[in-house]
Structures are given as structure tokens and as C-alpha cells.
C-alpha positions as CSV (number, residue, x, y, z in Angstrom):
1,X,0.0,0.0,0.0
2,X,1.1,4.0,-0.7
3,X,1.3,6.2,1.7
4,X,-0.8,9.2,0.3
5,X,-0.7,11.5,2.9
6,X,1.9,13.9,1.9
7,X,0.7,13.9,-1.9
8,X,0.2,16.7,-3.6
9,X,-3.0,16.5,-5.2
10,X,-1.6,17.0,-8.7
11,X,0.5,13.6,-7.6
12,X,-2.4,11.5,-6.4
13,X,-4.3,12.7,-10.0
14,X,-1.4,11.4,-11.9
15,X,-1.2,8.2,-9.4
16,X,-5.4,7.5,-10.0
17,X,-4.9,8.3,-14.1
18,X,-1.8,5.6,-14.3
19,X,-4.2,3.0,-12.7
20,X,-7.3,3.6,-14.9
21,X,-5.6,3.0,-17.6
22,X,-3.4,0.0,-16.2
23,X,-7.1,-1.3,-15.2
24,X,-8.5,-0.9,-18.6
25,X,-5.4,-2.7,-20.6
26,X,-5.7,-5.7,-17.8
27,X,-9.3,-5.7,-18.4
28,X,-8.3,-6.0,-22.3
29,X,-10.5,-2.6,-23.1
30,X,-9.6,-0.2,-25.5
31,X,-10.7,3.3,-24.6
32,X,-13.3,3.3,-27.5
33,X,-14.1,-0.1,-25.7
34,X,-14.7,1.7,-22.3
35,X,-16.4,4.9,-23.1
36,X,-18.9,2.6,-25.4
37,X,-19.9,0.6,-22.7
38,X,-19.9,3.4,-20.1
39,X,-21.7,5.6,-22.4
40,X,-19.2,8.6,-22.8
41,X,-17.0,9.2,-25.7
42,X,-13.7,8.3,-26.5
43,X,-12.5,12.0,-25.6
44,X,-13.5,11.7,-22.0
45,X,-11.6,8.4,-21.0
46,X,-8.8,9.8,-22.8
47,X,-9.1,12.7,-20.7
48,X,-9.6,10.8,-17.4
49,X,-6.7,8.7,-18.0
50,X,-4.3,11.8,-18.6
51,X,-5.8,13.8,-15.3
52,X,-7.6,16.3,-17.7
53,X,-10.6,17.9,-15.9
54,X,-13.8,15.5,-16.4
55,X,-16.6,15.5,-14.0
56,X,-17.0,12.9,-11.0
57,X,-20.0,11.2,-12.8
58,X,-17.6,10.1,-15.6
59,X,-15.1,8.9,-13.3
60,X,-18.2,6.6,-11.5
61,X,-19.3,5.5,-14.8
62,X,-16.0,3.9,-15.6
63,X,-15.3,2.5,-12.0
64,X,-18.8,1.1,-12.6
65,X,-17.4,-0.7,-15.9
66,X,-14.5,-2.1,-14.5
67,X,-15.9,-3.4,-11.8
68,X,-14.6,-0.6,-9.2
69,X,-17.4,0.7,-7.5
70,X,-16.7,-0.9,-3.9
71,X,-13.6,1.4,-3.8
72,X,-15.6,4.2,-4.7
73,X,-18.7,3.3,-1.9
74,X,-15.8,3.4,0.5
75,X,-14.3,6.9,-0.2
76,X,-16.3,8.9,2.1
77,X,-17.2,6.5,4.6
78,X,-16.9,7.4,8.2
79,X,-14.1,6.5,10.0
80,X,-15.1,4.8,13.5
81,X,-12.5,3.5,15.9
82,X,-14.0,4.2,19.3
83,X,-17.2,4.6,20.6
84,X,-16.9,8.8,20.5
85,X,-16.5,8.3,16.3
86,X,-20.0,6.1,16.3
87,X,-21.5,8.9,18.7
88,X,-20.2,11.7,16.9
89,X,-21.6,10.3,13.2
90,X,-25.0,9.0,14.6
91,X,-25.6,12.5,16.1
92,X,-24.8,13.9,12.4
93,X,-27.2,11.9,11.0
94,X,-30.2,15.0,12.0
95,X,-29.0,17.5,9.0
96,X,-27.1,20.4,11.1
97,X,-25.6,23.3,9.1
98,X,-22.3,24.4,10.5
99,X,-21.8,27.8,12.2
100,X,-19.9,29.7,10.4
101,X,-16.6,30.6,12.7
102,X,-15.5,34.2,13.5
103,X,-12.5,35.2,12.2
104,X,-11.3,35.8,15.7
105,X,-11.7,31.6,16.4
């Protein structure tokens, strides 16, 4: 496993890029392959695969093709290691809005 916690994010772009594409040539896909059967064009995996600006639903569309999605599901998930974590995210569940700080905080 890669530590990623010092990446810049320009870094982890070009790290996620070099695996989509490493994914699609050991799934045997050719980008036209891909973006047929995760209905974008050809332009748009080509862009996602050199870390050009695409939107997130593209990037879920081709997880979704190659079979990636549990990585994505996981992304955002809470982290709970103690009881306090489970507190803390059950009590978020009720939608809160977040007070804005002074600038003197």
C-alpha cells in the first residue's frame, strides 16, 4: 500500500490516471471499448486517464465498468475507531448546518 498523505494532489491525480488505464489494458478494453460501454465518448476516458478535468460522474461511470465501484462506496465512509467516532456520526445523521466561525476563532 502507498502512503498518500503527503501527496500533492496533482500527484495522487497522476497516481489515480496511471491505474485507470493500467485497469482498462488488464481488463483488455480499448478506450473506444470503455467509453462505449460506459456511455461517454472516446475524448472523455482519454481525458480521465491523462488527469484532464472530467466531471466525477464520468469517473463513477467507468469505476462502474471495471468493476470498481466498492472502492468508490468506500471513499467517504466514516471512519469509526471508538465509541466517541459512532457517537459523533449517529448525532450527524439529524441534517445540522455548521456555524460559520468568527474570524477571531
Amino acid at each position: 500500500m502507498i502512503d498518500l498523505s503527503f501527496t500533492k494532489p496533482e500527484e495522487l491525480v497522476s497516481l489515480l490516471c496511471d491505474r485507470l488505464r493500467t485497469e482498462r489494458i488488464n481488463q483488455q478494453m480499448t478506450q473506444a471499448e470503455l467509453a462505449k460501454r460506459a456511455g461517454l465518448g472516446v475524448n472523455t476516458v482519454s481525458n480521465l486517464e491523462s488527469g484532464k478535468n472530467t466531471g466525477f460522474e464520468n469517473v463513477v461511470r467507468i469505476a462502474m465498468v471495471l468493476g470498481r465501484t466498492a472502492e468508490l462506496e468506500a471513499l467517504f465512509k466514516p471512519k469509526l475507531e471508538s465509541l466517541e467516532d459512532l457517537r459523533r456520526y449517529e448525532s450527524t445523521l439529524v441534517r445540522q448546518r455548521i456555524r460559520k466561525r468568527n474570524r477571531d476563532d
